[in-house]
C-alpha positions as CSV (number, residue, x, y, z in Angstrom):
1,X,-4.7,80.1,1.9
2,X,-1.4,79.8,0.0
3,X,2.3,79.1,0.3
4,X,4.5,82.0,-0.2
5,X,8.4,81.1,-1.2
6,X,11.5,82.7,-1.1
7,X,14.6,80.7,-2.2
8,X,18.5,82.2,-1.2
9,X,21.1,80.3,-1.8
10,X,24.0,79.7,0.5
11,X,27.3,78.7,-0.7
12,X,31.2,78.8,1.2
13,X,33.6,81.5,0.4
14,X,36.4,79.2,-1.5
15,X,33.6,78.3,-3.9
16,X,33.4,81.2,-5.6
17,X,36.2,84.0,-5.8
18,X,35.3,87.8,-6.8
19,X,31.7,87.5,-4.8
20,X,31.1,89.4,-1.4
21,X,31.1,86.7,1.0
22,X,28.3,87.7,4.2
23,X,29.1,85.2,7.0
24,X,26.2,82.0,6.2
25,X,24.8,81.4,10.1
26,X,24.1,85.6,10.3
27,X,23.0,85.9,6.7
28,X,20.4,82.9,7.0
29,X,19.4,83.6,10.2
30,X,18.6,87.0,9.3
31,X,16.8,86.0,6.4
32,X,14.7,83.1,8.3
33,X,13.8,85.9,10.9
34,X,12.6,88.1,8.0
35,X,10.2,85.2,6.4
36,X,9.2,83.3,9.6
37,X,8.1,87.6,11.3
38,X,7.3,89.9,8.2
39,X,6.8,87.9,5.8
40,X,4.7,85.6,7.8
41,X,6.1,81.8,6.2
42,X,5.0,79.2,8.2
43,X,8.3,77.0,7.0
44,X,11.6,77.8,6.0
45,X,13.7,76.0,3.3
46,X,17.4,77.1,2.7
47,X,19.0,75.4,-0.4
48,X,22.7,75.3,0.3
49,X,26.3,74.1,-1.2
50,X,27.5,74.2,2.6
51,X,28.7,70.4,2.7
52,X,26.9,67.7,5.2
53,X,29.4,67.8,7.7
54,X,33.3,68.9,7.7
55,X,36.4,67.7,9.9
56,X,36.5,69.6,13.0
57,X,38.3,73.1,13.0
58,X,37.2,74.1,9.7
59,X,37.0,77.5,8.9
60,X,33.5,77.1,6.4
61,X,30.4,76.1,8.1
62,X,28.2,73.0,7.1
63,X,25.0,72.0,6.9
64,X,25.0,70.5,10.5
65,X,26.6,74.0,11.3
66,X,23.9,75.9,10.3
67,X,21.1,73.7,11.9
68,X,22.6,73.5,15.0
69,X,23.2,77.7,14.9
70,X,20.0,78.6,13.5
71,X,16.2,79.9,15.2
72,X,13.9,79.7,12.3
73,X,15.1,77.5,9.9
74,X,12.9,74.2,9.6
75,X,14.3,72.5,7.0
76,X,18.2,72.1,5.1
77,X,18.1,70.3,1.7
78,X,22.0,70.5,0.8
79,X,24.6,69.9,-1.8
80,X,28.5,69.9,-1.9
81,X,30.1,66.7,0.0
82,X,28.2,64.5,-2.4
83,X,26.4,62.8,1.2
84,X,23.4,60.3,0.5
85,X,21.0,60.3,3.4
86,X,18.4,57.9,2.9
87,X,16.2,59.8,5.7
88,X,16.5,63.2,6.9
89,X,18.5,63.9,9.8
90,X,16.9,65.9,12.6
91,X,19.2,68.5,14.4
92,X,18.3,70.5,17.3
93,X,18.8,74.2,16.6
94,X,19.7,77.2,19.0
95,X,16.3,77.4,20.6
96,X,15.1,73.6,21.2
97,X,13.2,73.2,17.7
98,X,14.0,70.2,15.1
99,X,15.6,71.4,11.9
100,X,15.6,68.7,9.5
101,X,18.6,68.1,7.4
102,X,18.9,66.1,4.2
103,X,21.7,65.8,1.2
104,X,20.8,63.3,-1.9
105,X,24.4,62.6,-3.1
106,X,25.8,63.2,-6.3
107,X,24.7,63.7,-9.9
108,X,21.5,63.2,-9.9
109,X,21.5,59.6,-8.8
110,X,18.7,60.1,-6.2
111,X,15.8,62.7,-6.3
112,X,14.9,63.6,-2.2
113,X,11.4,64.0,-0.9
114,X,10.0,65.2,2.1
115,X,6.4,65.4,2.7
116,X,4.9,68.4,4.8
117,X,1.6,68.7,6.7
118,X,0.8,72.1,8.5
C-alpha cells in the first residue's frame, strides 16, 4: 500500500502576466478527475494562491469558488488573502461531498495541519 502524489498549483490570471492562463474550476477539475479515475488517488489536495473568499462579482475565482464547483477535490490548503482559519472550513461541492478548505495566514506565522485516516 502507498500514497501516490501529484501537486499542481493554481494561481489567478493578474498574478502573473506573460503565462497561459486555463480557466482554475475546468483545469482542476479535470485534473482531480484524472487522479481520483486513472490514477487511482484516494484523496486530492490542490495547493492554490486563489484567495479565501473575494467580494461578490469578481471576475477571479477563490478558494470557496472552487470547492463549491468542484467533484473530486477533498481537500483546499490556500494562500493569497492572508486568511487565518483556525479550523478547516467544510464546503459542500457540486455533487453533495465535503471539501475541506483551510488558509494559515501570512508569513509564516502559523504552520496548518490536518490529520487523515482512510
Amino acid at each position: 500500500m502507498g500514497l501516490l502524489l501529484n501537486l499542481n498549483g493554481y494561481v489567478s490570471e493578474s498574478a502573473r502576466s506573460g503565462i497561459k492562463y486555463l480557466d482554475v474550476i475546468k483545469s482542476a477539475n479535470k485534473t482531480a478527475r484524472y487522479l481520483k479515475n486513472k490514477r487511482d488517488c484516494d484523496i486530492v489536495i490542490a495547493l492554490t494562491h486563489l484567495g479565501y473568499e473575494h467580494e461578490e462579482g469578481s471576475l477571479s475565482p477563490s478558494d470557496t469558488d472552487l470547492a463549491s464547483h468542484s467533484t473530486n477535490i477533498d481537500i483546499i490548503v490556500g494562500g493569497h488573502t492572508h486568511t487565518f482559519l483556525e479550523h478547516p472550513v467544510v464546503i459542500t461541492n457540486r455533487v453533495g461531498k465535503d471539501v475541506l478548505v483551510t488558509q494559515m495566514g501570512a508569513a509564516g506565522i502559523y504552520v496548518g495541519r490536518i490529520d487523515l485516516y482512510f
